[in-house]
C-alpha positions in Angstrom: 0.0 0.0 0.0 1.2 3.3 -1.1 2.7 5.4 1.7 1.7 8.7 3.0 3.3 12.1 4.2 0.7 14.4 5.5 1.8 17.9 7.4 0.1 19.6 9.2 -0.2 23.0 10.8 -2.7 21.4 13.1 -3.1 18.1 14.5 -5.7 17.1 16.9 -4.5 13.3 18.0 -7.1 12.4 20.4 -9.7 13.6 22.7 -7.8 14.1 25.3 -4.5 15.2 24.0 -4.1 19.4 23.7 -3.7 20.0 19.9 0.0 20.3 18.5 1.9 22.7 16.1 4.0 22.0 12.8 3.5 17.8 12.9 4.1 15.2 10.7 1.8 12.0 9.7 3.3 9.4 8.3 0.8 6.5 7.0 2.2 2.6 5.9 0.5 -0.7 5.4 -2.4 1.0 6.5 -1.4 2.4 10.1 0.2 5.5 11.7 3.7 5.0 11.1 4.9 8.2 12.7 3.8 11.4 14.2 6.8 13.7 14.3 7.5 17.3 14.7 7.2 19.3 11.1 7.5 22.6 9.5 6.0 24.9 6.7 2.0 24.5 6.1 -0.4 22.1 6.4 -3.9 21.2 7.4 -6.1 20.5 10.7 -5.4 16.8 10.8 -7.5 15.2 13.6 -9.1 11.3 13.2 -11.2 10.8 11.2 -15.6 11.4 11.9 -18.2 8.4 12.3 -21.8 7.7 11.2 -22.8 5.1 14.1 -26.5 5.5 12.5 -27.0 5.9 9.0 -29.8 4.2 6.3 -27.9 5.0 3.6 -30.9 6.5 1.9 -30.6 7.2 -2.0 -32.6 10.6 -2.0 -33.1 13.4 0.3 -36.3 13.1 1.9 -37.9 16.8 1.5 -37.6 15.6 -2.5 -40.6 13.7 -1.9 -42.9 16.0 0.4 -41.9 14.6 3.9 -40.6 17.9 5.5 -42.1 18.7 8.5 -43.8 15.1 9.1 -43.5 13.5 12.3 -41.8 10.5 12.5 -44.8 8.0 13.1 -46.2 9.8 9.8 -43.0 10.1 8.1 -41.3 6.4 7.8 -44.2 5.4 5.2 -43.3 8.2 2.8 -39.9 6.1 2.5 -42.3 4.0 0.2 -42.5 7.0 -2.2 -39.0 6.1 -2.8 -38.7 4.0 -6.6 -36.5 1.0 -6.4 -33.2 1.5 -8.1 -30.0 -0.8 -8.4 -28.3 -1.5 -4.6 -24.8 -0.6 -6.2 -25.6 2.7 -6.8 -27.9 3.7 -4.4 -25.0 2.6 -1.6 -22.4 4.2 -4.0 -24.1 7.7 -4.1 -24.8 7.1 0.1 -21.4 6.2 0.9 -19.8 8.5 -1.2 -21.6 11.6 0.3 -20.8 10.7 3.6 -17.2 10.2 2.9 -17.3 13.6 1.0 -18.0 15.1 4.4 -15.5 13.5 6.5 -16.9 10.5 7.4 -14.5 7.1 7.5 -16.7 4.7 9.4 -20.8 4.1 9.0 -23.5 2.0 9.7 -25.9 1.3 7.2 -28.9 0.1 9.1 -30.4 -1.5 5.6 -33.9 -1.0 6.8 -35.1 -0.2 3.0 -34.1 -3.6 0.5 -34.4 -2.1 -2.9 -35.8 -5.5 -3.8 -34.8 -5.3 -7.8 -32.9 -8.9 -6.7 -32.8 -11.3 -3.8 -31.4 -9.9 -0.6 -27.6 -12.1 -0.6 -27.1 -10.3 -4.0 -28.2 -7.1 -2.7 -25.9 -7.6 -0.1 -23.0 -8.1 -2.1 -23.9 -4.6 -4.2 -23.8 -3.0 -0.6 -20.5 -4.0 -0.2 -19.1 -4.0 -3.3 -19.9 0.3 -3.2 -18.1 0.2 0.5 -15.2 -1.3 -1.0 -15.4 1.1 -4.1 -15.8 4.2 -1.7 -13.4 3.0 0.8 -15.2 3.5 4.3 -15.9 1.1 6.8 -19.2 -0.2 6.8 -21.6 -1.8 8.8 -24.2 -3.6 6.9 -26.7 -4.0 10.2 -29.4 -6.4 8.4 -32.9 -5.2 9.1 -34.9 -7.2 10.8 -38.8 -6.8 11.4 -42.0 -8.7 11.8 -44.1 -6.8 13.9 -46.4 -3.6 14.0 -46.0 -2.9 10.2 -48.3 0.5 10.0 -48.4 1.5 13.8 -47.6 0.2 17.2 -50.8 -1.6 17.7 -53.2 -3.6 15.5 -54.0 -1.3 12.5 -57.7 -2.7 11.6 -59.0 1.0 12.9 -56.8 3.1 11.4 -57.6 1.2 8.0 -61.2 1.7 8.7 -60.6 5.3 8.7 -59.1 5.5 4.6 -61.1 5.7 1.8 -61.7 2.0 -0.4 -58.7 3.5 -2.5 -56.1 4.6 -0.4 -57.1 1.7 2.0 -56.5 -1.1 -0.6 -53.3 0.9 -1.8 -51.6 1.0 2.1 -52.7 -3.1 2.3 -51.0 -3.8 -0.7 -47.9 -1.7 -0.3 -47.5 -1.7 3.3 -48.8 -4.9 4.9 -46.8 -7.3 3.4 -46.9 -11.0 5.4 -43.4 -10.6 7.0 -40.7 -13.4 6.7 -40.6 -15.8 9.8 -38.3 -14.8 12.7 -36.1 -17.9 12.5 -35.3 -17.2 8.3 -34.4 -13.8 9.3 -32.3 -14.5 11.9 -30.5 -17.2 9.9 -30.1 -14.7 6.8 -28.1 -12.4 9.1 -25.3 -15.0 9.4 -25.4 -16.5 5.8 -25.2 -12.6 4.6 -22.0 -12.2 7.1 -20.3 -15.7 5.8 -20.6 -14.4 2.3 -19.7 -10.9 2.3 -17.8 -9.8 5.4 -14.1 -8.9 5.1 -11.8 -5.7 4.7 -13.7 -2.9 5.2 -17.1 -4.4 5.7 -18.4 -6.2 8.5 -22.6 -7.6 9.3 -24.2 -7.2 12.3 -27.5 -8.1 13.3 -30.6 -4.4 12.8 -33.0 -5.3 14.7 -35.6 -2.1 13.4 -36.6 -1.7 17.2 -38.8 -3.6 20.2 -41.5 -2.1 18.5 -41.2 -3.4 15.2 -39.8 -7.1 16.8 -41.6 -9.5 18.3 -40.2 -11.3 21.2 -39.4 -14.5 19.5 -37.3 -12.3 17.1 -35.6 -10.5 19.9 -34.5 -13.6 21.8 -33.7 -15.2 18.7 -31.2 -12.0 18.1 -30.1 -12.0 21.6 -29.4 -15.8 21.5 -27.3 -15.9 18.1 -25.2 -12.8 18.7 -24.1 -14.1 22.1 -23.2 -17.3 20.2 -21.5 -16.0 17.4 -20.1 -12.4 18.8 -21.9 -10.8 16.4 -22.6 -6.8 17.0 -26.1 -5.6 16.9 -27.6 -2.4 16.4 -31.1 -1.2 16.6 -34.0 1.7 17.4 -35.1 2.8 20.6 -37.1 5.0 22.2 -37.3 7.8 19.3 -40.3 9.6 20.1 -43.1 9.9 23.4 -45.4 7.3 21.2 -42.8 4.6 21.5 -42.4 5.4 25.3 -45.8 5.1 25.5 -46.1 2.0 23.7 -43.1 0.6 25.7 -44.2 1.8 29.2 -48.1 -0.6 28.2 -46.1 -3.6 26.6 -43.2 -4.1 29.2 -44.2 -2.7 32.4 -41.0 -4.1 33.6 -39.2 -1.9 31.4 -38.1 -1.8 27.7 -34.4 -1.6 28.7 -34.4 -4.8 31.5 -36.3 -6.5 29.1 -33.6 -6.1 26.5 -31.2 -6.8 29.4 -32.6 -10.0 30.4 -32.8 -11.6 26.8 -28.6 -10.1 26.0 -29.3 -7.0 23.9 -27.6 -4.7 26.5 -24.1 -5.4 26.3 -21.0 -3.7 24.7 -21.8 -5.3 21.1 -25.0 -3.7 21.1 -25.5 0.3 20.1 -29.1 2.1 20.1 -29.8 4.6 18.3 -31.8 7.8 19.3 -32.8 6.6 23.5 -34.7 10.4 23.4 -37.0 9.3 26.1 -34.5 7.0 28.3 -34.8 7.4 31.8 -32.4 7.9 34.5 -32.3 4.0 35.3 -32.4 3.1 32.0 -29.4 5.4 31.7 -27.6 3.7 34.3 -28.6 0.1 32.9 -26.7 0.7 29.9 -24.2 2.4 31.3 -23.3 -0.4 33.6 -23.4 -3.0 30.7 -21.2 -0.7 28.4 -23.8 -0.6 25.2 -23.8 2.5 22.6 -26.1 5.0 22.4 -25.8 6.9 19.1 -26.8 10.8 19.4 -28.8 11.9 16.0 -29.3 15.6 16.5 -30.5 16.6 13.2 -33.0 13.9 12.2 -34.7 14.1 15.7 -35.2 17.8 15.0 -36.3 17.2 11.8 -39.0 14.5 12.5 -39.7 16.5 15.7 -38.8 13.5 18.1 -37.3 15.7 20.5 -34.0 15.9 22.0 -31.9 13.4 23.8 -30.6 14.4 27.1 -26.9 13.9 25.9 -25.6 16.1 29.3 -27.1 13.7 31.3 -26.1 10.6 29.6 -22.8 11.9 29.7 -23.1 12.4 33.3 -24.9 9.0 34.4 -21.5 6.9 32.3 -23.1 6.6 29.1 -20.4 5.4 26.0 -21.9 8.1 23.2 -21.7 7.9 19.5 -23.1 10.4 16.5 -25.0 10.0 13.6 -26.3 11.1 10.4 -29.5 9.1 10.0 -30.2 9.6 6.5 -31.9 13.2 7.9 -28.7 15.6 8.2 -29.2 19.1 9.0 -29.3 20.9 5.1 -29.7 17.2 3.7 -26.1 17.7 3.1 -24.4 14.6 4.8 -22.0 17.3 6.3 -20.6 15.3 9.4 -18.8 18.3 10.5 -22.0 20.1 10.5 -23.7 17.7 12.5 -20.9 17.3 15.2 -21.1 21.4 15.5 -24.8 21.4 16.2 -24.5 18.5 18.6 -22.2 20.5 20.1 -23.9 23.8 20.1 -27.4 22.1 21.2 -26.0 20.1 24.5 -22.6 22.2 25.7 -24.0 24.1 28.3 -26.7 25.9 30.0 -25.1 29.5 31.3 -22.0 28.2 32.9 -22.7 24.4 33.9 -21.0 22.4 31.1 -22.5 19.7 30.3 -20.3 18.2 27.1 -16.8 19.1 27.0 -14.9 19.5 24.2 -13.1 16.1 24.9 -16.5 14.1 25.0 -17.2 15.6 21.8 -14.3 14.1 20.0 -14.8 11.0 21.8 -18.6 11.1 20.3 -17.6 11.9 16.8 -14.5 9.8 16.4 -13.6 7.2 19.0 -16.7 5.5 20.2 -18.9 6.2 16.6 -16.1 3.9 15.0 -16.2 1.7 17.7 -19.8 1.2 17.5 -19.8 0.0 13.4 -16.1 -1.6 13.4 -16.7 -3.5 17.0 -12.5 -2.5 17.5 -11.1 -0.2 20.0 -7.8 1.5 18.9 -9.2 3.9 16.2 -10.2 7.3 17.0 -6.5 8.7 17.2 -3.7 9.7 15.7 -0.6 7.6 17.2 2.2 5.2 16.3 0.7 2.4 15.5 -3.4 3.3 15.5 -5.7 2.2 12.2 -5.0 5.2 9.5 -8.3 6.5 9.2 -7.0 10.4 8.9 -9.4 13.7 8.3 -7.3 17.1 6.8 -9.2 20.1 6.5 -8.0 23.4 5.2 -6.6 25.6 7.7 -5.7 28.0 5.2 -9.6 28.4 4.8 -10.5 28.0 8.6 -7.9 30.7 9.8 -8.3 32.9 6.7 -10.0 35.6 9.3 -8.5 34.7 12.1 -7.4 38.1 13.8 -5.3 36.7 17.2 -2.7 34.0 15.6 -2.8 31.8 18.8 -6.8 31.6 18.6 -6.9 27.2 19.3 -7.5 24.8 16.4 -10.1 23.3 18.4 -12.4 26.3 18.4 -12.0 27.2 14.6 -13.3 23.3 14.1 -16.0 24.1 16.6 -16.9 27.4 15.2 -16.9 27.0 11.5 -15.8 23.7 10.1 -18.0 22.0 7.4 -17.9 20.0 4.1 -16.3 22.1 2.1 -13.1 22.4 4.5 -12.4 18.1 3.9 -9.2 18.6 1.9 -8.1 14.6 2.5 -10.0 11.9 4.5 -7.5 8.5 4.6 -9.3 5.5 5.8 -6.9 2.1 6.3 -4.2 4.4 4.6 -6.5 4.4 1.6 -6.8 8.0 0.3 -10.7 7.6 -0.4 -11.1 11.9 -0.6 -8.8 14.5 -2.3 -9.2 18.0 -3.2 -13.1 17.4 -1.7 -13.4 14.8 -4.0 -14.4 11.0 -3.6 -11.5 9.2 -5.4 -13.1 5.5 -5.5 -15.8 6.7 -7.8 -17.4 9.9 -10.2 -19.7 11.0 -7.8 -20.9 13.9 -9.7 -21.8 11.3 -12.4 -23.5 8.5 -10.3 -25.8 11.3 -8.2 -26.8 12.7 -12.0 -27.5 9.1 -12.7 -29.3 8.2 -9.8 -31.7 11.4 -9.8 -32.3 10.6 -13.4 -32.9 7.0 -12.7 -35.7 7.9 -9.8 -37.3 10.9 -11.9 -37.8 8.3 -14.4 -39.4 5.6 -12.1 -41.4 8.4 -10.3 -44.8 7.1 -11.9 -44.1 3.5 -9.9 -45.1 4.9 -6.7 -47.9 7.1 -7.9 -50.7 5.1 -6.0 -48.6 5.5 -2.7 -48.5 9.4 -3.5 -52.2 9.7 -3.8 -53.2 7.8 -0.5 -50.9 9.4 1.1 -52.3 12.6 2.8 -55.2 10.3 3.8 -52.6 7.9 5.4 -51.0 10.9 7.1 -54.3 12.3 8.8 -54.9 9.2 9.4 -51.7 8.4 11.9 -52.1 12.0 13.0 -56.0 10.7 14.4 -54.2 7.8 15.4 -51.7 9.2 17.5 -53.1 12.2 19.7 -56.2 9.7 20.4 -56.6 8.9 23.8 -54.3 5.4 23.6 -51.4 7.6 23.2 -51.7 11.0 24.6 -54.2 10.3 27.4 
């Protein structure tokens, strides 16, 4: 593998090491070689960012009339989404993300495109990761429960015309596969594609969506096989609600007691976890992935990150498919998770340090399952960010103003100059090296404008549908 100079004026090693002048990076066989002092200009080098929860979606949701829909409302206007080959669709996806500093994602594949059986799919997936050059996550969805809302649906179907009633049966109500199949599809999907770069773990789309013989099917298989598992919880009040009737014991010692809260599990949103809960998975060292943008965007609400962070929680970030600006600007997104949780007056309540542990350390932990990344030492995994200083301190008034505040204050896409993942330069100049991204988003925009009139049925029930859920919801089952 091709070796790698990179200087830099700024280097950010760690989260808890004070950033360094004038250094040196030198990347072999797909490792930190060296970190030694330097001279003359360079970039703000830190570790590379994470994407602990991602969908890799192929188009930007407000494209297809879904801004400002709650989340319970929103998910079926995935289904306005055409079908379009896996390679591309994860190509486009995974190039974006790297395009805005992102080395390591989970794609929690909870939308098959369904053009070919799901092992062949799977291979597309991973054939894009390995074009791209990220590590990926391919967390297989999993899902046989609740298929419309969180209880049966005969009412709400009641409440649609004959049309839009006959549509949402046959788009939407699909017999799911059995448990067992599903379960067993996981590992035959991990024996055939896993290796550099790409790894399978088990996506359980959440205790809602599961039933209980999938769960303790999950819990049972991962604990056999070490297998990671990632999965939904508690994104909005409805869940909790739902939860708080279904397992009056509680959602989280339920999950405990059939091994789904262990340090090779990560959860993704936990909005409406409580203190014990909190401490639960504290104790048993599980992830809980922070997605700032998409829960403000769905109006989920907002995760209690300071207190998490206070109670022992291990914290990752992540995109979601729903980034702030639909953007995929990782930079952006660690900024605003920032901004949103740092403080209130005086009392901090996320220090710069957890921060970088969020975005780097323990997001990359949560999709590669490994422990040394997140840094920038002798010997630690190359997976390198460089931004442009020059265009970060091009204002910059007091020279000794600290690299870690220009990053805070201002950093976004447009400031990735290199991102190096396994050594493997997968971004230059702002551009994705592993494939014409330009040309595959102008391909795949074409391909769903063409295949637009597919999903015209969905399109016409669906303001129905959505005053429908709205009913559903703020009736007295849920917001009593």
């Amino acid at each position: 593998m091709t070796a790698h100079r990179i200087a830099a004026s700024w280097l950010i090693p760690d989260a808890a090491t004070p950033a360094a002048g004038n250094r040196v990076v030198t990347i072999a066989d797909g490792r930190i070689a060296a970190v030694e002092d330097g001279a003359g200009k360079g970039g703000l080098v830190l570790p590379a960012l994470a994407s602990a929860h991602d969908h890799a979606r192929v188009a930007r949701l407000s494209q297809v009339g879904s801004f400002d829909v709650p989340l319970e409302a929103w998910l079926p206007y995935l289904t306005l989404i055409p079908a379009v080959d896996a390679w591309l669709a994860s190509a486009v996806a995974f190039g974006r993300i790297a395009r805005g500093g992102v080395g390591a994602t989970m794609a929690h594949y909870t939308r098959v495109q369904g053009l070919t059986d799901f092992p062949t799919e799977a291979r597309a997936v991973a054939k894009a990761a390995r074009d791209v050059g990220l590590h990926v996550a391919l967390a297989v969805h999993c899902r046989d429960l609740n298929p419309l809302v969180y209880d049966p649906h005969q009412a709400l179907l009641a409440a649609l015309s004959p049309a839009a009633c006959a549509c949402v049966t046959r788009r939407l109500l699909r017999p799911p596969v059995q448990a067992a199949e599903q379960v067993a599809m996981v590992e035959a999907v991990a024996a055939d594609i896993e290796g550099p770069g790409v790894t399978v773990q088990y996506g359980p789309a959440g205790v809602q969506w599961c039933s209980d013989e999938m769960l303790r099917r999950i819990g049972t298989a991962a604990e056999r096989s070490g297998r990671r598992v990632h999965m939904h919880l508690l994104e909005t009040r409805y869940q909790r609600n739902w939860a708080d009737r279904t397992y009056p014991q509680g959602i989280v010692r339920y999950l405990d007691e059939i091994g789904l809260v262990n340090e090779r599990v990560s959860f993704a949103h936990c909005i409406w976890l409580r203190p014990d809960e909190m401490d639960l998975i504290a104790a048993r060292g599980a992830t809980i992935v922070i997605n700032t943008s998409s829960n403000f965007i769905v109006s989920s609400g907002l995760a209690p990150v300071g207190e998490m962070l206070r109670r022992g929680c291990r914290l990752a970030m992540g995109l979601d498919g729903l980034s702030f600006d639909e953007d995929e600007d990782a930079l952006r997104e660690m900024r605003l998770l920032y901004a949103v949780h740092k403080a209130a007056g005086f009392e901090i309540r996320v220090r710069r340090e957890d921060l970088l542990r969020i975005a780097c350390e323990h997001g990359r932990f949560a999709v590669t399952g490994e422990s040394d990344g997140g840094r920038i030492a002798a010997g630690a995994p190359a997976d390198v960010l460089v931004l442009d200083w020059d265009k970060l301190a091009a204002e910059l008034i007091e020279p000794d103003v600290p690299a870690i505040e220009l990053l805070l204050a201002k950093a976004r896409q447009e400031h990735v100059k290199q991102l190096f993942v396994a050594g493997r330069e997968i971004v230059r100049d702002g551009a994705v090296t592993g494939v014409d991204l330009p040309a595959l988003e102008a391909e795949l925009l074409a391909t769903l404008r063409k295949s637009v009139g597919t999903t015209a049925d969905v399109r016409a029930a669906m303001p129905e549908l959505r005053d429908a859920l709205r009913a559903h919801y703020c009736g007295p089952l849920y917001c009593a």
